[in-house]
Backbone as a chain_set.jsonl record, in Angstrom:
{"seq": "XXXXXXXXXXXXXXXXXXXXXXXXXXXXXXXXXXXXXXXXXXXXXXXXXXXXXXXXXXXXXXXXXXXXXXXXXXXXXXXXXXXXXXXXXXXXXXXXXXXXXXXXXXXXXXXXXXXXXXXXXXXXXXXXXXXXXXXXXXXXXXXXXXXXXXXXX", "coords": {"N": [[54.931, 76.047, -36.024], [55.049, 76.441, -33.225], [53.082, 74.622, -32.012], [54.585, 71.98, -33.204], [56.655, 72.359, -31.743], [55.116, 71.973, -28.786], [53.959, 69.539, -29.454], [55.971, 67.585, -29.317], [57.267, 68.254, -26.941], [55.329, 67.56, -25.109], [55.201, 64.817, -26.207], [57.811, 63.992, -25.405], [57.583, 64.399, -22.436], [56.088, 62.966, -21.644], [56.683, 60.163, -22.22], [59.007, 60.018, -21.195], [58.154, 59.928, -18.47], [56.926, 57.736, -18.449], [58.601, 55.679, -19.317], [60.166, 56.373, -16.653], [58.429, 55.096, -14.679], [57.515, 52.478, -15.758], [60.378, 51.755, -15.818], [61.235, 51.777, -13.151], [59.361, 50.021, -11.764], [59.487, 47.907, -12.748], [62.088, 47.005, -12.085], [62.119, 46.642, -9.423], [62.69, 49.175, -8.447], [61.395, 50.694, -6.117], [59.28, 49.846, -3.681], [56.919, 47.658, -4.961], [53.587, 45.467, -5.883], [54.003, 43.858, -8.045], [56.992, 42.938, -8.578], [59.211, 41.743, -7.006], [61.805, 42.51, -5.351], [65.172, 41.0, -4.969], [68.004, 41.692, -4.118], [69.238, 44.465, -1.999], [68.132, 47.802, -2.61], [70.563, 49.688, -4.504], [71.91, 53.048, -3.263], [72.936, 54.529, -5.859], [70.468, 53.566, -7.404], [68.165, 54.511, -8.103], [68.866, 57.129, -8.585], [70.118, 56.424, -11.489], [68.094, 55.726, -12.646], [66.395, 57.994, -13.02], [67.916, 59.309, -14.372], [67.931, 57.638, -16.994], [65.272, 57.635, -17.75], [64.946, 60.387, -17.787], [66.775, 60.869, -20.489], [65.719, 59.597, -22.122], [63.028, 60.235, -22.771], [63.935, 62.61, -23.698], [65.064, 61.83, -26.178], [62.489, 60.844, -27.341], [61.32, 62.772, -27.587], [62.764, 64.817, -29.244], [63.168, 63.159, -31.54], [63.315, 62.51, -35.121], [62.806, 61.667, -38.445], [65.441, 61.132, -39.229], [66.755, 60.145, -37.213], [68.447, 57.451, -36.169], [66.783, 54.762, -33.661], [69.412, 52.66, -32.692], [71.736, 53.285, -31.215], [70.456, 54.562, -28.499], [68.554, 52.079, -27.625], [70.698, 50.345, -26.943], [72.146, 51.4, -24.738], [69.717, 51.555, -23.233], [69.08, 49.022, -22.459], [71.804, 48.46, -21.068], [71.486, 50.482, -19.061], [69.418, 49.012, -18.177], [69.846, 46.962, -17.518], [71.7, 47.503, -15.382], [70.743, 48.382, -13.935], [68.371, 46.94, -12.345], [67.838, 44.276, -10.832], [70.348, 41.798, -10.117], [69.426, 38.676, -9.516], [67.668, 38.222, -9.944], [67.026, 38.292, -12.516], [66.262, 35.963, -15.024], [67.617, 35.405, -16.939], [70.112, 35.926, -16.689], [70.656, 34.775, -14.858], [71.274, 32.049, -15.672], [73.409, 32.156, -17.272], [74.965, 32.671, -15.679], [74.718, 31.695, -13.275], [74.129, 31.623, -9.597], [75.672, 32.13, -7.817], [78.436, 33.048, -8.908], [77.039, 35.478, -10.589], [76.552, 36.783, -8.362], [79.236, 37.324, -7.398], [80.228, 38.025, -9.591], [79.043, 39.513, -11.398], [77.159, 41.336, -10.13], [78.747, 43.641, -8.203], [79.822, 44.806, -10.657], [77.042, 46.152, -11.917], [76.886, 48.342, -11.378], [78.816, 50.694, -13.437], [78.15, 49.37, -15.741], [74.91, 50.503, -15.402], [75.998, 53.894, -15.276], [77.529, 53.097, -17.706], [75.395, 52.798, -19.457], [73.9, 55.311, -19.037], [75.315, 57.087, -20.395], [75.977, 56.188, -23.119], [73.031, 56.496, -23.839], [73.038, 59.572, -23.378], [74.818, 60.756, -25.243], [73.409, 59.003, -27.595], [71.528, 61.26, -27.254], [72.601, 63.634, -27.604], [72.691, 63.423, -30.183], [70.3, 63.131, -31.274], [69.437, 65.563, -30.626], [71.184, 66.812, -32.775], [70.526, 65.707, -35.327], [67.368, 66.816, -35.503], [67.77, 69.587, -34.858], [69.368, 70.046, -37.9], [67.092, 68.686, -39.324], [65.295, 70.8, -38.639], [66.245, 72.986, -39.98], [66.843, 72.518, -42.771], [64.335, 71.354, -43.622], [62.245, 72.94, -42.412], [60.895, 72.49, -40.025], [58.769, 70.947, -39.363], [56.537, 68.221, -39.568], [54.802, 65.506, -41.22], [52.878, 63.297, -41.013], [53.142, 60.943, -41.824], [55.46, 60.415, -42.285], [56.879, 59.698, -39.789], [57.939, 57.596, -39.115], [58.904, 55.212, -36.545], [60.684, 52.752, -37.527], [62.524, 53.849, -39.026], [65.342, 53.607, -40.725], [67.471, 55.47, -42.044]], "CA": [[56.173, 75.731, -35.362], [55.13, 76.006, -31.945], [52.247, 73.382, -32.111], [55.225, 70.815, -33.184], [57.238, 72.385, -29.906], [54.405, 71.909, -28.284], [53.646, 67.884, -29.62], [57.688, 67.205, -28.788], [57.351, 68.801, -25.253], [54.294, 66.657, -24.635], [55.451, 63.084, -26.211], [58.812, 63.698, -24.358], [57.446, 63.967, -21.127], [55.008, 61.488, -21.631], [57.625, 59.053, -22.723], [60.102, 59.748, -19.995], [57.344, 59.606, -17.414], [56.35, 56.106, -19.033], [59.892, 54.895, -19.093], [60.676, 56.161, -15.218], [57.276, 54.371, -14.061], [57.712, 51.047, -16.186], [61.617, 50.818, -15.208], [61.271, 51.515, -11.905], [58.194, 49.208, -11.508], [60.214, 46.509, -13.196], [63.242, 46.646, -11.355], [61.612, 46.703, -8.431], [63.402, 50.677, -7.337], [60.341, 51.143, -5.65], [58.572, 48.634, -3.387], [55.339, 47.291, -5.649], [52.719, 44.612, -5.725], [54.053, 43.51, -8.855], [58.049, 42.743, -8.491], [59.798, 41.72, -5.74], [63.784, 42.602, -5.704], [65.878, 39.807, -4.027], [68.771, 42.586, -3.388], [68.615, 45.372, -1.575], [68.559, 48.447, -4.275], [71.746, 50.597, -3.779], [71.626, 54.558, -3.765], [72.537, 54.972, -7.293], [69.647, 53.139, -8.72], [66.991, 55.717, -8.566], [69.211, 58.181, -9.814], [69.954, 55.996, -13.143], [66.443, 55.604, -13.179], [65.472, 59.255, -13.588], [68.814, 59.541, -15.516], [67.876, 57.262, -18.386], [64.157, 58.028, -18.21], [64.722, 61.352, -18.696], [66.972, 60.909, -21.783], [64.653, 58.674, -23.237], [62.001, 61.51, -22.828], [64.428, 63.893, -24.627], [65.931, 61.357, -27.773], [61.676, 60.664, -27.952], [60.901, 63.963, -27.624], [63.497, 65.326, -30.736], [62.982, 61.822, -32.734], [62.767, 62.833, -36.539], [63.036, 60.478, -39.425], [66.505, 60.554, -39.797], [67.314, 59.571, -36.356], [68.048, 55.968, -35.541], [67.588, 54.059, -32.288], [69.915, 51.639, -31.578], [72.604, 53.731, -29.742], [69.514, 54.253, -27.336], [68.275, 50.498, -27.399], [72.187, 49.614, -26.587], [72.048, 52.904, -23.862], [68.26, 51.45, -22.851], [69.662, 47.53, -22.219], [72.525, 48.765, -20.286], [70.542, 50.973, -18.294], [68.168, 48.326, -17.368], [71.052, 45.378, -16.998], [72.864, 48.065, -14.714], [69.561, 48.693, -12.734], [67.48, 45.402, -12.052], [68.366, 43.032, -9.277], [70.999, 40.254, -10.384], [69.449, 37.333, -9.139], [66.187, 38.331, -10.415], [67.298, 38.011, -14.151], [66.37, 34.646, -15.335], [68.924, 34.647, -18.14], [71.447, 35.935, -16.053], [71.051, 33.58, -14.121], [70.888, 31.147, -16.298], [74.279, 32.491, -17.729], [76.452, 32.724, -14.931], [74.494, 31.037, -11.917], [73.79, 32.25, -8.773], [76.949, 32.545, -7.105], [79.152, 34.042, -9.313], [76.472, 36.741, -10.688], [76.455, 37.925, -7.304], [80.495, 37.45, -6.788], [81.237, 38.654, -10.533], [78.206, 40.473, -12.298], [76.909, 42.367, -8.775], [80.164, 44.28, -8.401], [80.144, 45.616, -12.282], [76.14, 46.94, -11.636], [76.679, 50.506, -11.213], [79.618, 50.539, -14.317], [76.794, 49.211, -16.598], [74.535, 51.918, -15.592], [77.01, 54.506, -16.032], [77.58, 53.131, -19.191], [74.045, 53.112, -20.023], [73.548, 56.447, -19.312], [76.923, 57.571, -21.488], [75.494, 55.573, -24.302], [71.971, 57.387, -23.836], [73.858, 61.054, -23.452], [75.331, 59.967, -27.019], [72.036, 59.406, -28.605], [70.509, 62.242, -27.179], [72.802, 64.455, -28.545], [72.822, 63.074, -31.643], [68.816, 63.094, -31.886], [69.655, 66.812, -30.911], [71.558, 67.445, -33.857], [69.373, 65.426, -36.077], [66.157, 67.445, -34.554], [68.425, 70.455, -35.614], [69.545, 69.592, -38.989], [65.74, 69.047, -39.731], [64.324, 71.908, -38.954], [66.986, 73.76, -41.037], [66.429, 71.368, -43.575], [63.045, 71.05, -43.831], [61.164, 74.094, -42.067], [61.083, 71.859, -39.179], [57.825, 70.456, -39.206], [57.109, 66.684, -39.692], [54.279, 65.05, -41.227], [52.063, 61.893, -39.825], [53.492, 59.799, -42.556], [57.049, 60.441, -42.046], [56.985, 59.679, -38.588], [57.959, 55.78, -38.461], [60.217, 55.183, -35.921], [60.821, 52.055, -38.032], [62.953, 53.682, -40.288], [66.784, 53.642, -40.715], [67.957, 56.09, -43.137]], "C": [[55.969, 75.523, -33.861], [54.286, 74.899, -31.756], [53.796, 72.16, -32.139], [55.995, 71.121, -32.012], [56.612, 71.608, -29.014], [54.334, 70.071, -27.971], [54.561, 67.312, -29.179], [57.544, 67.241, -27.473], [56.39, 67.104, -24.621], [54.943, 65.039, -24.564], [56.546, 62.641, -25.729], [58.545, 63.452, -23.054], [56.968, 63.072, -20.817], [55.72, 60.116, -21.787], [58.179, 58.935, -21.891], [59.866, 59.349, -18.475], [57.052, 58.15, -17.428], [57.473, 54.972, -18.566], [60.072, 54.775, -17.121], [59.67, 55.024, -14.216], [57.583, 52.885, -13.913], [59.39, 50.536, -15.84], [61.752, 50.342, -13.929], [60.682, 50.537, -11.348], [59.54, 47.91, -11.26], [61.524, 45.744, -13.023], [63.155, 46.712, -10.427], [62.635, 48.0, -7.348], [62.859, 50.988, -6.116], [59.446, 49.55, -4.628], [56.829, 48.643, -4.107], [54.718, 46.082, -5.529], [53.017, 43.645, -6.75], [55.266, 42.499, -8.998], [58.633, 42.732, -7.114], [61.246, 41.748, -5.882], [64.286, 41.921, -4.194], [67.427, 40.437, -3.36], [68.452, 43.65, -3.122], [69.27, 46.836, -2.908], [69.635, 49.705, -3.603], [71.105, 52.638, -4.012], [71.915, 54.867, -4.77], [71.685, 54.689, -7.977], [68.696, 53.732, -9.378], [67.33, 57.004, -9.29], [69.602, 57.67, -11.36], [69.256, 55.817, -13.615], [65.793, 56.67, -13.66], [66.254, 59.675, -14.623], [67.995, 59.219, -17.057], [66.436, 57.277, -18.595], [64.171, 59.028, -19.159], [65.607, 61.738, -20.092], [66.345, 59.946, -22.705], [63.344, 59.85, -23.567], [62.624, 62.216, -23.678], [64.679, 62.987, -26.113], [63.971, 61.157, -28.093], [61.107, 61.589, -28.364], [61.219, 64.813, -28.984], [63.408, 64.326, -31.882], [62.919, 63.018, -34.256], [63.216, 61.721, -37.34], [64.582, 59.62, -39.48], [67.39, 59.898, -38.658], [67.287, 57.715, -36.068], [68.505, 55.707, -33.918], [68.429, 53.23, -31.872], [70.901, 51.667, -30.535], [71.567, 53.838, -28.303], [68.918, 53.536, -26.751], [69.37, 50.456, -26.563], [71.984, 50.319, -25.208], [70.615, 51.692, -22.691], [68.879, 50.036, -21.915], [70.656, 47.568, -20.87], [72.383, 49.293, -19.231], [70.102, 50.04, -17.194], [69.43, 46.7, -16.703], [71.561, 46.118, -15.518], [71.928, 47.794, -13.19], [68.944, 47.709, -11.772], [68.434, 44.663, -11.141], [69.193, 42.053, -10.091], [70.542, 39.147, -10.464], [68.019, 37.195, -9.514], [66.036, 37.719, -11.982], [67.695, 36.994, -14.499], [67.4, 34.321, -16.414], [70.361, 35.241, -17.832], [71.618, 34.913, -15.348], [71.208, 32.043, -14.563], [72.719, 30.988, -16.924], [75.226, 32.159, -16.572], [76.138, 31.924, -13.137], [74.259, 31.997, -11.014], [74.897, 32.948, -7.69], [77.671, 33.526, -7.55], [78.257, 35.238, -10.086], [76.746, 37.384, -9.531], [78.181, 38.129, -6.795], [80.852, 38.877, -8.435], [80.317, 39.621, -11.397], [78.21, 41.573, -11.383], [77.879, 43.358, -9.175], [80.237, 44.938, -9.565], [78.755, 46.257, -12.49], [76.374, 48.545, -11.995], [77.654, 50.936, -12.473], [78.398, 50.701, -15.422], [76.334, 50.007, -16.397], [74.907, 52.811, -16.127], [76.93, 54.372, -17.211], [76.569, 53.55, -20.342], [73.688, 54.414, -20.503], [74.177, 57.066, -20.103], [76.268, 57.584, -22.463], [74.136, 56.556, -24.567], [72.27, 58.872, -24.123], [74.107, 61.139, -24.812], [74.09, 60.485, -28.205], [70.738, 60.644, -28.37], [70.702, 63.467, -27.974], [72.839, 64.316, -30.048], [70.94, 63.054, -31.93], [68.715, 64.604, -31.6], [69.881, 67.731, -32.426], [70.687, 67.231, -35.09], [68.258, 66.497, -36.074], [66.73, 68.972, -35.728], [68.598, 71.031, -37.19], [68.195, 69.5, -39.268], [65.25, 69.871, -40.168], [64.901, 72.478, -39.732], [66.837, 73.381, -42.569], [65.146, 71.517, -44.317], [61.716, 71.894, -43.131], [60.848, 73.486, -40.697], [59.516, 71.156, -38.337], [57.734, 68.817, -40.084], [55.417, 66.658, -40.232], [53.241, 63.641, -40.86], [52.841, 60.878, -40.765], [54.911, 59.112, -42.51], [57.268, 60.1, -41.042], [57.403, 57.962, -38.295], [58.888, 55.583, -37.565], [60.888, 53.861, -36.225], [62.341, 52.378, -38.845], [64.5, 54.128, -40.01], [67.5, 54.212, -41.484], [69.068, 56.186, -43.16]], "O": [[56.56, 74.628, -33.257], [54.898, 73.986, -31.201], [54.029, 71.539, -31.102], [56.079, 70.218, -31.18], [57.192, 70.689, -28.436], [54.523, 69.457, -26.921], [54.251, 66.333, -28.5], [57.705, 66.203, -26.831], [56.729, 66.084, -24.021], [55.141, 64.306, -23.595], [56.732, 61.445, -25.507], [59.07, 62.515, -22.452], [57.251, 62.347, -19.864], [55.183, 59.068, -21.427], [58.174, 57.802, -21.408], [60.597, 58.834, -17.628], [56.963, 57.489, -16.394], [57.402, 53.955, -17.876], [60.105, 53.756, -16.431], [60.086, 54.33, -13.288], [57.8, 52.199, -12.914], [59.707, 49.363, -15.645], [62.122, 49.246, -13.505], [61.269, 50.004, -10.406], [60.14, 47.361, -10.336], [61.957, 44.661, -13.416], [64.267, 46.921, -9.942], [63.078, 47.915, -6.203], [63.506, 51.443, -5.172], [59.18, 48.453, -5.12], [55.884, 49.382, -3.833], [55.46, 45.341, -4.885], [52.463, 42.554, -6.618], [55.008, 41.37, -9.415], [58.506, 43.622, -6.274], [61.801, 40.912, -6.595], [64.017, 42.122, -3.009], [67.973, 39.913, -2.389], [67.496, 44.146, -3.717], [70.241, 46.882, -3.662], [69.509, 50.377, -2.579], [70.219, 53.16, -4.688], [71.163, 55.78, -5.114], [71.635, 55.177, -9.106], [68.352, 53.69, -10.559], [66.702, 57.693, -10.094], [69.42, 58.414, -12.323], [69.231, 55.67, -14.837], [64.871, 56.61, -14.475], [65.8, 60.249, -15.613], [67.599, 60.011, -17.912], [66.149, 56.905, -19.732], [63.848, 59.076, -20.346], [65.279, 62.721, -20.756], [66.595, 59.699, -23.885], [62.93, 60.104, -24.698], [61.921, 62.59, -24.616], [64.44, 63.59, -27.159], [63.808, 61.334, -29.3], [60.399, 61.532, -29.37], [60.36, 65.356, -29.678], [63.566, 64.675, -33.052], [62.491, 64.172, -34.218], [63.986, 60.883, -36.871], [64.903, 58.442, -39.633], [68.432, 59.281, -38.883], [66.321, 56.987, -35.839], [69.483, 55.99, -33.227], [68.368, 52.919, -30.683], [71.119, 50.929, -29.574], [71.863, 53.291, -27.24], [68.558, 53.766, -25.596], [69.114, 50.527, -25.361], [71.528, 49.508, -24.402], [70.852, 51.25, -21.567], [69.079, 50.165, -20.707], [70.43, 46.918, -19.849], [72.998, 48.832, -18.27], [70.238, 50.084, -15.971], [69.535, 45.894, -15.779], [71.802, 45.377, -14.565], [72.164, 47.339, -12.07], [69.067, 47.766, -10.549], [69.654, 44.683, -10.975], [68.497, 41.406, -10.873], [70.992, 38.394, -11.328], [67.346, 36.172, -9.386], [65.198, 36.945, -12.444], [68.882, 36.669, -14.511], [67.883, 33.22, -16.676], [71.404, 35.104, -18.472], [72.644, 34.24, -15.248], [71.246, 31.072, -13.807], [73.239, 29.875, -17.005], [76.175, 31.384, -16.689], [76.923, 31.703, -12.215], [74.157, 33.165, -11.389], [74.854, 33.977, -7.017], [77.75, 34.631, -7.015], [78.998, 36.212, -10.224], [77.177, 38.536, -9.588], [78.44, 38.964, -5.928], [81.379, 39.99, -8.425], [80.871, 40.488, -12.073], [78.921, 42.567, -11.533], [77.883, 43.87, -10.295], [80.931, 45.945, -9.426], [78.887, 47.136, -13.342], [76.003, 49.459, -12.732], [77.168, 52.027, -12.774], [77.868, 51.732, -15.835], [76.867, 50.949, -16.983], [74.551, 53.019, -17.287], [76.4, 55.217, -17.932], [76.646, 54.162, -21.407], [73.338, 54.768, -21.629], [73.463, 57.841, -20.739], [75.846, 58.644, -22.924], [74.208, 57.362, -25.494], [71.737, 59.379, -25.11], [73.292, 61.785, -25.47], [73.863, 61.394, -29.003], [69.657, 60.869, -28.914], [69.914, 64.139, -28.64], [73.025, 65.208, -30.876], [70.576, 62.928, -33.099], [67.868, 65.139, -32.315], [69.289, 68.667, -32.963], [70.204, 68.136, -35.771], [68.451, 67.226, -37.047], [66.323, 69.289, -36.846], [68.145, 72.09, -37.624], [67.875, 70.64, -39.604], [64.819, 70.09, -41.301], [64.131, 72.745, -40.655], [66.719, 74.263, -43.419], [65.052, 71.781, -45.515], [60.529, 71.599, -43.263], [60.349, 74.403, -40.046], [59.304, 70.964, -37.14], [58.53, 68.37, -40.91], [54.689, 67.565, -39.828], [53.542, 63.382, -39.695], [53.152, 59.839, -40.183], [55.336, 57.962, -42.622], [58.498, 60.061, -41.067], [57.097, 57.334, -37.282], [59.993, 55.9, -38.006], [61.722, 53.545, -35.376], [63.127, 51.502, -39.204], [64.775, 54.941, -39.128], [68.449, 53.509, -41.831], [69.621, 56.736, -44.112]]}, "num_chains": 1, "name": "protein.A"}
């Protein structure tokens, strides 16, 4: 039992660390070598950044079979729509132009987040209860086989 604590603890942090790295990178939160952000990034962005890292760390962390992702995809999307530069996002921009993204998307930014994170909160507790339900369930240990995160029960 503690070994699987143990493997959870680990592939959560490892996950949420992964996520805060690769969002931040990729929304350019952070000045990098990689991404260049064409607005300047407001003071909520870094906190929705550690926000929805670290519930991605926790819903990867409790995962069990019977959990599905797509409240956390939906959560994940929203997140990253909320986060990322406007004018950066070729199919936003592609969608609504350059003008009005920044008159009519901009402005709804931090909302999205928010939402994101809501949505994430959601599936965390719910990969809580899952997680829960398991172990009660099932002694609360998992096998290598069972482990798909494929699967939609």
């Amino acid at each position: 039992m503690r070994a699987d604590a143990f493997r959870r603890l680990f592939r959560g942090t490892l996950a949420g660390l992964a996520v805060f790295a690769t969002l931040g990178t990729v929304t350019a939160v952070w000045i990098n070598p990689f991404f260049v952000r064409m607005t300047p990034v407001g003071p909520w962005e870094l906190g929705a950044t550690t926000l929805t890292a670290i519930l991605a760390g926790v819903i990867i962390g409790l995962w069990v079979p019977q959990c599905r992702l797509r409240t956390s995809g939906a959560g994940g999307v929203a997140s990253f729509l909320g986060i990322a530069c406007p004018t950066c996002n070729k199919v936003l921009m592609l969608i609504f132009g350059g003008p009005a993204l920044l008159a009519w998307f901009d402005p709804v930014r931090p909302y999205l987040a928010v939402a994101g994170v809501i949505i994430m909160s959601f599936a965390a507790m719910r990969a809580l209860w899952a997680y829960r339900d398991f172990r009660m369930s099932a002694g609360g240990t998992v096998n290598a086989s069972s482990t798909s995160f494929g699967s939609n029960k």
